[in-house]
N, C-alpha and C positions, 0 to 999 in steps of 0.2 A: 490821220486824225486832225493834223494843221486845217488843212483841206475841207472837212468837214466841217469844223465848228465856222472855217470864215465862208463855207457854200453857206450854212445857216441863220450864220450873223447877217448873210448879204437879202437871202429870203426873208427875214425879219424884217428888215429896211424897207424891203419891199413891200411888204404887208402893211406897213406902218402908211407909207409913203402913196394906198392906194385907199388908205382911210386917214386922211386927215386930222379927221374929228379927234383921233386917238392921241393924238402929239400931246397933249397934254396931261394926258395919263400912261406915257411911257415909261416911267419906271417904275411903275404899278403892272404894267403888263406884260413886262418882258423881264422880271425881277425872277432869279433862283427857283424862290419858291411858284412861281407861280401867279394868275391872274389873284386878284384878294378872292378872299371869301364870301361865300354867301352870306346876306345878311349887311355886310359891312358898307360905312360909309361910301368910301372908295369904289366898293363896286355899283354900288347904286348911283353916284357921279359916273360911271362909265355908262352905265343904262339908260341912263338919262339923254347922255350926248351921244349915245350912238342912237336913239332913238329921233332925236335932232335931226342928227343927221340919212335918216332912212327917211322922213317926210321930207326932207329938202331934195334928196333924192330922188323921191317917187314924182315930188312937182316939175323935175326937173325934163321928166316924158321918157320913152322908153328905151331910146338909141342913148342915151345918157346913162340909165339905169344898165341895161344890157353891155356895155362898153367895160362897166366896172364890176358884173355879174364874169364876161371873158376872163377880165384880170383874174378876180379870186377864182376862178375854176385853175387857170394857168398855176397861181400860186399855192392851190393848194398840190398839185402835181409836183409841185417845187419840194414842198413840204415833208413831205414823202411818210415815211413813217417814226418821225422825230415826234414825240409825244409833248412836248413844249410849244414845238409849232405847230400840231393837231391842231391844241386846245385855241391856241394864239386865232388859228384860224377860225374855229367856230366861232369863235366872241364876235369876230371883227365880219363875218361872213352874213352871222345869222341876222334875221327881220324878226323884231320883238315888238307889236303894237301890239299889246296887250290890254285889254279892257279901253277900248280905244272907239270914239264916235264919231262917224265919218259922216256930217250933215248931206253933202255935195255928191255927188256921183262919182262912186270910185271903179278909177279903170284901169289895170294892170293886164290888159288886154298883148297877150303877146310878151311878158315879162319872164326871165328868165332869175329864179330865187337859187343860189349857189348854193345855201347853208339852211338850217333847219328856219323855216317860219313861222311864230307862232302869231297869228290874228284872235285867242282864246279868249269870249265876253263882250268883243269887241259889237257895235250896233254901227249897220252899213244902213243910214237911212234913206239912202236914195236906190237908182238903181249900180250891183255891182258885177265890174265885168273883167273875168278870169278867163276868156277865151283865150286858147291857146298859150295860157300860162304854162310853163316849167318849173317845176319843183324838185329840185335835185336832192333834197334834205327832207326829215319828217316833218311833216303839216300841221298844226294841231288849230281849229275854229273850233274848239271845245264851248259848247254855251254860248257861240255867236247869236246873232239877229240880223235877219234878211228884211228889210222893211219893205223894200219892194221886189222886184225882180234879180234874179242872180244867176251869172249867166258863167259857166265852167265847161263849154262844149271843146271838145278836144286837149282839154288840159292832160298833163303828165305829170305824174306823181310815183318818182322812183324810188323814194322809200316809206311808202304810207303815207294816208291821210287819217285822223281824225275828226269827224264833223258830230259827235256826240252830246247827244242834247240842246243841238242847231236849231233854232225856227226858222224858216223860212213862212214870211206871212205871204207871200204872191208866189207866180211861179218858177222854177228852178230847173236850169237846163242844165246837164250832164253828158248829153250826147258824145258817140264816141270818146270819148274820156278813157284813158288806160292807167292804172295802176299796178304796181312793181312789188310792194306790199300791204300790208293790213288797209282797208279799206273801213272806215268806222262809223256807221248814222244810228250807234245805241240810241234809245229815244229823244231818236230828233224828231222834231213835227215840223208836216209841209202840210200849210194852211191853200197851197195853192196846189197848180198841176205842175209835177214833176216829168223829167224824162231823162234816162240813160239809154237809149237805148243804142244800137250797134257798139258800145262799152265792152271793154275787155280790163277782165279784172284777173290776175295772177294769183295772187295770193286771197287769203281770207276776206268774204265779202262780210260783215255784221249789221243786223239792220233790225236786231233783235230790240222787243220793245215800240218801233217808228209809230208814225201816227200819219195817215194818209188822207188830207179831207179831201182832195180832189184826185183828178185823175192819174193813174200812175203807170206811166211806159218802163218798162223793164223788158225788152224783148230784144230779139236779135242783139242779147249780149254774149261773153265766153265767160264760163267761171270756173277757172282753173284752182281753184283751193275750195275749201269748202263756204256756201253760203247758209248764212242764220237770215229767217224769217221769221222767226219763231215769235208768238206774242205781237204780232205786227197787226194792227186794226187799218184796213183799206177801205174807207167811207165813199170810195167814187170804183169807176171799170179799174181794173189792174189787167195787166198786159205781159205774161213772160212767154207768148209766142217766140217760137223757134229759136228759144235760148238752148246752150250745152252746158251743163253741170256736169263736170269732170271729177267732180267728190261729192260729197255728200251734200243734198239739198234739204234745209229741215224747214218746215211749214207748222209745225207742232202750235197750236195755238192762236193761229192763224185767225183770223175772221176776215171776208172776202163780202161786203155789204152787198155790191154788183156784179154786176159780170166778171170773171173769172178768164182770162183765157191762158189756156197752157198747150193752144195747138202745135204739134209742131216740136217741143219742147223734148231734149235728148237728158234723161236723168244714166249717167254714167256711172254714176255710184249710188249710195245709198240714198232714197228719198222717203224723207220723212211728213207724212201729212195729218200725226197722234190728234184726235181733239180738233181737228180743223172743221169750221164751219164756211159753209158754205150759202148764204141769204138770198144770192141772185142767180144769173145763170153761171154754168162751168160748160168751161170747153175743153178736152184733154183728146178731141180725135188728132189721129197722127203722132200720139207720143213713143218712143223709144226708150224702154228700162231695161238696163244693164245688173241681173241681180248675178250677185258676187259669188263665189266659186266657196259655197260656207255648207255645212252639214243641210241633209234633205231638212228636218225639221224648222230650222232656222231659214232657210229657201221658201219652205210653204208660210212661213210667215210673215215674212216679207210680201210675196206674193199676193196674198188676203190681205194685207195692210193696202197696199196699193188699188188693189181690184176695188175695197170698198170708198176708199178715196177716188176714182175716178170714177165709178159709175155712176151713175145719170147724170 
């Protein structure tokens, strides 16, 4: 037990000792009960100065940023499963700019985020570039603003993203990008052209509600959990050629202004196309449906569900 509390007392130091900024709210963060509470003075002085300190850090460029991303990954290893130094570590891990306006070009290009980040409200008025960002933690750009260009091609995102209620006014590159879990563009609008395309997504894709004014690449992605389309308005071509949908795909409410293309496209579990309109052309030659091993009745319905959704 000796042993333990001074492995934990020495990882605290350490913790302390890889965030500076925190030295002066040490015995607010390492106190019995716990970091303060919500709401309270004291924690808001703590939010304050770590948010200090994550903009000095981000100006600092990203061998500097990544150096002290190694640390807290190492410490949080250290941390183990001691629920004091869990939380210890979130506070001091996590990126909180929140409602945050970023005139100048922001570039986290290559960044590696240890703890959960939240950029939620926050207005990126230039252009912002997330390529090859790492996100170890959940994401949340809840209600961001893309003013110009937003560039996220091969980022990783191991425990969720949220981008729900996003605008992106220009365009928005997603490419190759993989996700670990919930993936989220509840109605977000992309005023520009979008593109995920060769994206692999694991868990839950939701994109229920989006608003599509330009062109939208969704093709040669994986969606291993099930994806929402439902309610999605696509003003420009949309594109989910020779995508695999390994759960259920729902389209329910869909509207498709132009072109359509779903060539190529493996539906493995259930696809749903209720109420889908269709304005321009569709394209569904070469598709593969997987209908599920359910009572004849429920088979033949399926079955005419899809037939009159993909012909002509």
């Amino acid at each position: 037990m000796a042993d333990l509390l001074r492995l934990a007392s020495r990882t605290r130091s350490e913790l302390l000792q890889a965030s500076p900024w925190a030295w002066p709210h040490e015995a607010a963060l390492t106190s019995a009960e716990g970091p303060p509470q919500h709401g309270s003075d004291e924690l808001r002085a703590i939010h304050a100065a770590r948010r200090e300190a994550t903009l000095r850090r981000l100006g600092a460029g990203g061998a500097a940023w990544n150096a002290w991303a190694a640390t807290m990954t190492s410490l949080r290893r250290k941390a183990g499963d001691d629920p004091a130094l869990a939380r210890l570590w979130q506070l001091l891990a996590g990126v909180e700019l929140v409602d945050e306006t970023f005139d100048g070009e922001f570039d986290v290009a290559g960044f590696h985020f240890p703890g959960a980040a939240r950029f939620a409200g926050s207005a990126f008025a230039s252009d912002a570039w997330f390529t090859d960002a790492r996100f170890s933690g959940p994401v949340d750009f809840r209600d961001a603003t893309f003013g110009r260009d937003a560039f996220f091609e091969r980022a990783r995102f191991a425990a969720g993203a949220d981008f729900g209620g996003v605008h992106f006014k220009r365009s928005a590159e997603f490419r190759e990008l993989s996700c670990a879990g919930t993936l989220g563009f509840v109605e977000a609008e992309f005023s520009g052209s979008v593109w995920f395309r060769s994206s692999f997504f694991e868990g839950p894709v939701r994109f229920r509600g989006a608003r599509f004014g330009w062109e939208a690449g969704l093709g040669d992605c994986r969606y291993r959990g099930p994806a929402d389309f439902a309610e999605v308005d696509f003003a420009d071509n949309a594109g989910f050629e020779n995508a695999i949908f390994e759960q259920s795909a729902t389209f329910a409410d869909t509207r498709f202004c132009q072109a359509a293309w779903f060539s190529g496209v493996q539906f493995r579990g259930e696809a749903v196309f209720d109420r889908t309109r269709f304005l321009g052309r569709r394209h569904f030659d070469g598709i593969a449906v997987s209908v599920p091993q359910t009572p004849v009745a429920t088979q033949a319905a399926v079955l005419e569900r899809l037939r009159a959704a993909f012909s002509g």
